[in-house]
KOLSE-469144 format. One record per residue (C-alpha): residue number from 1; chain; x, y, z. Coordinates in Angstrom, 3 decimals, always signed. Layout:
<pts>
k: NUM; c: A; px: X; py: Y; pz: Z;
...
</pts>
This chain:
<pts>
k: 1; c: A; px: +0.000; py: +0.000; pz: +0.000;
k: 2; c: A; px: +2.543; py: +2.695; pz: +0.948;
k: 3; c: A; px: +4.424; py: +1.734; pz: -2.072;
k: 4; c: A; px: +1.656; py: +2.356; pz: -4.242;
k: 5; c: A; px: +1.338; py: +5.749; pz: -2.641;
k: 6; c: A; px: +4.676; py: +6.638; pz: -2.952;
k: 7; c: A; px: +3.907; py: +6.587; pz: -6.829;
k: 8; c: A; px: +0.941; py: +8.403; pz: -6.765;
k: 9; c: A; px: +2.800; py: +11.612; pz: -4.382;
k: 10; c: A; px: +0.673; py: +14.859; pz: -5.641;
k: 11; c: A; px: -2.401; py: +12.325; pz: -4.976;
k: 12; c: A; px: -3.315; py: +14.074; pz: -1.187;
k: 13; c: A; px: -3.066; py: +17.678; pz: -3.411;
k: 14; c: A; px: -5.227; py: +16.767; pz: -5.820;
k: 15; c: A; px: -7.654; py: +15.950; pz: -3.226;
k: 16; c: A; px: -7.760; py: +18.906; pz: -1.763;
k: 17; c: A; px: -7.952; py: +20.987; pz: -4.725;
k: 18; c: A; px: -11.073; py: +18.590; pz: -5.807;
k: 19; c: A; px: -12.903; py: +19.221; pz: -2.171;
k: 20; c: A; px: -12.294; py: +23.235; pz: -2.913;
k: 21; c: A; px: -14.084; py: +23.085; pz: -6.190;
k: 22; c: A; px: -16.598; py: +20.734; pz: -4.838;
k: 23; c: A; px: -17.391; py: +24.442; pz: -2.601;
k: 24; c: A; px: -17.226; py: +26.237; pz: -5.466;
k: 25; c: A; px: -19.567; py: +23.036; pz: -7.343;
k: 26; c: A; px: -21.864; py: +23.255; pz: -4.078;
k: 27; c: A; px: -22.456; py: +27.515; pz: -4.308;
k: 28; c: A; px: -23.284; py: +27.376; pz: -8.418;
k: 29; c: A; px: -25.874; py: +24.719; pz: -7.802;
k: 30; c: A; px: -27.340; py: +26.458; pz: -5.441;
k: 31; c: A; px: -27.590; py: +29.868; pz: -7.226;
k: 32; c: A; px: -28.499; py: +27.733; pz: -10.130;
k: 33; c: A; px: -31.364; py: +26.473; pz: -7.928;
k: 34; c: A; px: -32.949; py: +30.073; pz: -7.144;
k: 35; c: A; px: -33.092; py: +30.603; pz: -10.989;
k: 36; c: A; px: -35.317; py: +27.706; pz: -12.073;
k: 37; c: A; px: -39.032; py: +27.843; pz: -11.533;
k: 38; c: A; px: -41.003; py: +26.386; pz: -8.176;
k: 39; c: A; px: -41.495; py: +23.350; pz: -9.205;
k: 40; c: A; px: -38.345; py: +22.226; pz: -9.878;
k: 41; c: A; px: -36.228; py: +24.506; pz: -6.978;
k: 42; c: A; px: -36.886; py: +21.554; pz: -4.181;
k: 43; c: A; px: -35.230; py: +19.228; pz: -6.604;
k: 44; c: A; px: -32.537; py: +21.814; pz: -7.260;
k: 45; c: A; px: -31.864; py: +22.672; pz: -3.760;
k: 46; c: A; px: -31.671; py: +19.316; pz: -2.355;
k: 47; c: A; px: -29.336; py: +18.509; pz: -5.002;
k: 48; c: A; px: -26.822; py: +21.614; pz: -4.026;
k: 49; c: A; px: -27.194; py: +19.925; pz: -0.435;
k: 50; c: A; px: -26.426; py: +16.627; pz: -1.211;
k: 51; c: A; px: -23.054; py: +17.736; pz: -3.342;
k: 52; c: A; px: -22.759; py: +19.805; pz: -0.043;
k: 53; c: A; px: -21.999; py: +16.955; pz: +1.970;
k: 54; c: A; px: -18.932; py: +15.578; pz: -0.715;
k: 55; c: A; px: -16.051; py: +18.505; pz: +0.194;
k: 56; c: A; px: -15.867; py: +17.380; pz: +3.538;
k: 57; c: A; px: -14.916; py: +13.764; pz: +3.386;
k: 58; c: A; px: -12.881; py: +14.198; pz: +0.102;
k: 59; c: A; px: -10.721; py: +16.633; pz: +2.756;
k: 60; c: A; px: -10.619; py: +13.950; pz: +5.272;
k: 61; c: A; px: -9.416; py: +11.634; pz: +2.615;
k: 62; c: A; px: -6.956; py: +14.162; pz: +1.435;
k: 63; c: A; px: -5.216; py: +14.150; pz: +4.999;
k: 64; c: A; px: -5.316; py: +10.618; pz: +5.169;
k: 65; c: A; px: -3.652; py: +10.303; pz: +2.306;
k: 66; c: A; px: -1.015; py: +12.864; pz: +3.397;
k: 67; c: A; px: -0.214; py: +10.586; pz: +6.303;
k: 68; c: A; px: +0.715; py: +7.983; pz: +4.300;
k: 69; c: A; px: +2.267; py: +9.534; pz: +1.702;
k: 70; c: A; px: +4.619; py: +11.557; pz: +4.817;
k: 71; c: A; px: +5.716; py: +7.278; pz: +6.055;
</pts>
C-alpha cells in the first residue's frame, strides 16, 4: 500500500484541490437552484445539499492520504 502511494505523491493535493471546487460546485448549484421555476427549486436545492456533503470527506481523505504519503 505505501508503495503504491509513494507513486501516486501529488495524490493528497489533488484531493484537496477537488474538495475546494466541490465548494465552489456546491455555491453554483445552489444559485443555479434560485433561478429555475417552483417546481423544480426543491429538486434543485436538495441537489446543491447533497453535493454539499462531498467537500468534507474528500478533505478527510486528502489528509489521510497525506499521512501515508509523509511514512
Amino acid at each position: 500500500m505505501g508503495t503504491a502511494l509513494n507513486r501516486l505523491r501529488p495524490v493528497s493535493t489533488a484531493l484537496h484541490a477537488t474538495s475546494l471546487g466541490l465548494v465552489g460546485l456546491c455555491l453554483a448549484l445552489w444559485i443555479r437552484a434560485k433561478t429555475v421555476d417552483q417546481e423544480e427549486r426543491g429538486n434543485a436545492e436538495r441537489r446543491a445539499l447533497f453535493v454539499g456533503l462531498w467537500p468534507l470527506m474528500v478533505w478527510l481523505i486528502g489528509d489521510t492520504v497525506r499521512e501515508f504519503e509523509k511514512q
